[in-house]
C-alpha positions in Angstrom: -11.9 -7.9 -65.4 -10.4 -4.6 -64.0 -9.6 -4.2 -60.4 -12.2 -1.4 -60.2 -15.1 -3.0 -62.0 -17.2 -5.3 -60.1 -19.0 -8.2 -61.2 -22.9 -8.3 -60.0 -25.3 -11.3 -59.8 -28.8 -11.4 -58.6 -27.7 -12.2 -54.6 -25.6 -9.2 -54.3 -27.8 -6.6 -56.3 -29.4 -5.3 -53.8 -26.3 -4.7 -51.4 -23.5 -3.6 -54.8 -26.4 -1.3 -56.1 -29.5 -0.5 -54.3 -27.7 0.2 -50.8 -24.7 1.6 -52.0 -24.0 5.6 -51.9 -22.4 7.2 -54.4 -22.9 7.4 -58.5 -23.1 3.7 -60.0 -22.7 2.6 -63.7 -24.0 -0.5 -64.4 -22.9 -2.0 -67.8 -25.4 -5.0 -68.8 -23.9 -6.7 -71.0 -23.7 -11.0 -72.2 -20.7 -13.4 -73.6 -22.0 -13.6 -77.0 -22.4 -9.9 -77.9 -20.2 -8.1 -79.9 -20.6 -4.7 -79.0 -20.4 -5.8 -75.7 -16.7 -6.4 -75.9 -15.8 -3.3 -77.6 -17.7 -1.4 -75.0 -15.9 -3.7 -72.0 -12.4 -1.7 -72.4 -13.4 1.9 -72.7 -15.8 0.7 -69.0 -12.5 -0.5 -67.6 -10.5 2.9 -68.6 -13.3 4.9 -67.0 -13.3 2.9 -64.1 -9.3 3.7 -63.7 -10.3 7.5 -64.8 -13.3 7.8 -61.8 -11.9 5.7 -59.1 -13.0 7.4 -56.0 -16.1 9.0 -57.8 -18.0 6.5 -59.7 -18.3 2.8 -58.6 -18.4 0.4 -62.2 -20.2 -2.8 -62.4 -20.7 -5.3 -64.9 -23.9 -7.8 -64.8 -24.0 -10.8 -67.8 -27.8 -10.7 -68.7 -27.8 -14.5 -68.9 -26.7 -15.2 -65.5 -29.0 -12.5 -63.9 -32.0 -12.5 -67.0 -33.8 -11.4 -63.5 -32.2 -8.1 -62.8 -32.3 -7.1 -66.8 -36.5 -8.2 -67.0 -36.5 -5.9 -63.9 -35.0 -3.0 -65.5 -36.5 -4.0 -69.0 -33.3 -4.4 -70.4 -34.2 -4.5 -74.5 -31.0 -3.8 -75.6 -26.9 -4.7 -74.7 -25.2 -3.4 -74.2 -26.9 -0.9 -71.9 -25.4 1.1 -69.5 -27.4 2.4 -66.1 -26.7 5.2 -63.5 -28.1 4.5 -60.4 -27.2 7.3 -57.6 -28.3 5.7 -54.1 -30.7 3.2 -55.5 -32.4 5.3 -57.7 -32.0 4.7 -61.5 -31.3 8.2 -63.4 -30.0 7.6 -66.7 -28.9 5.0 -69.3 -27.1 4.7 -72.8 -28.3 1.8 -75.5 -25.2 0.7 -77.2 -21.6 0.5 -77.9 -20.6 4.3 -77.7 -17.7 6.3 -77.8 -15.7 7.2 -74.9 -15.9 10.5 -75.1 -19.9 10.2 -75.1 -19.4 8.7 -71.7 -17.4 10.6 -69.8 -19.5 13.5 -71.1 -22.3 11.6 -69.5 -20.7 10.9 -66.2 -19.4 14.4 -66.0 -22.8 15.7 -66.7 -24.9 13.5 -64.0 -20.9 14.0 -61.2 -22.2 17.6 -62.0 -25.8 17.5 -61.7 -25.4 15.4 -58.0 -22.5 17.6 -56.7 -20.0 14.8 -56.2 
């Protein structure tokens, strides 16, 4: 895993997510899925791309099946903004890039960050 993507299980949710200031992309995601590992690099490059504005986290939906019931995860991978604890957005699916980073612009925008 990238140095600035953070792994997330259900004992440190709370204190990686819910507490913590600042835009948050959480990529759900699990071993097993394909689109999963296509979407893994282009999360690492944005992570390099954002570091100092957006804090990246991955959580494997098998290990924490709590946190994706909580957030009715249907679908992986799924991506989630949170902004101090608050969810405000998420993207179903292996997307491009591009669509991301318009995404994260949009919502670094829309906050004022």
């Amino acid at each position: 895993m990238a140095e600035n993507v953070f792994e997330v299980k259900s004992s440190t949710w709370g204190e990686e997510v819910l507490n913590a200031k600042g835009l948050i992309m959480v990529d759900f995601w699990a071993a097993w899925c394909a689109p999963c590992r296509l979407v893994s690099p282009t999360v690492e490059e944005l992570a390099k791309e954002y570091e100092g504005k957006v804090k990246f986290i991955k959580c494997n939906t098998d290990e924490n099946s709590d946190i994706a019931s909580q957030y009715k995860i249907m679908g992986i991978p799924t991506l989630m903004f949170f902004k101090d604890g608050k969810t405000l957005d998420s993207i179903v699916g292996a997307v491009p890039k591009q669509q991301l980073k318009a995404k994260i612009d949009n919502l670094l925008n829309t906050l004022g960050t």
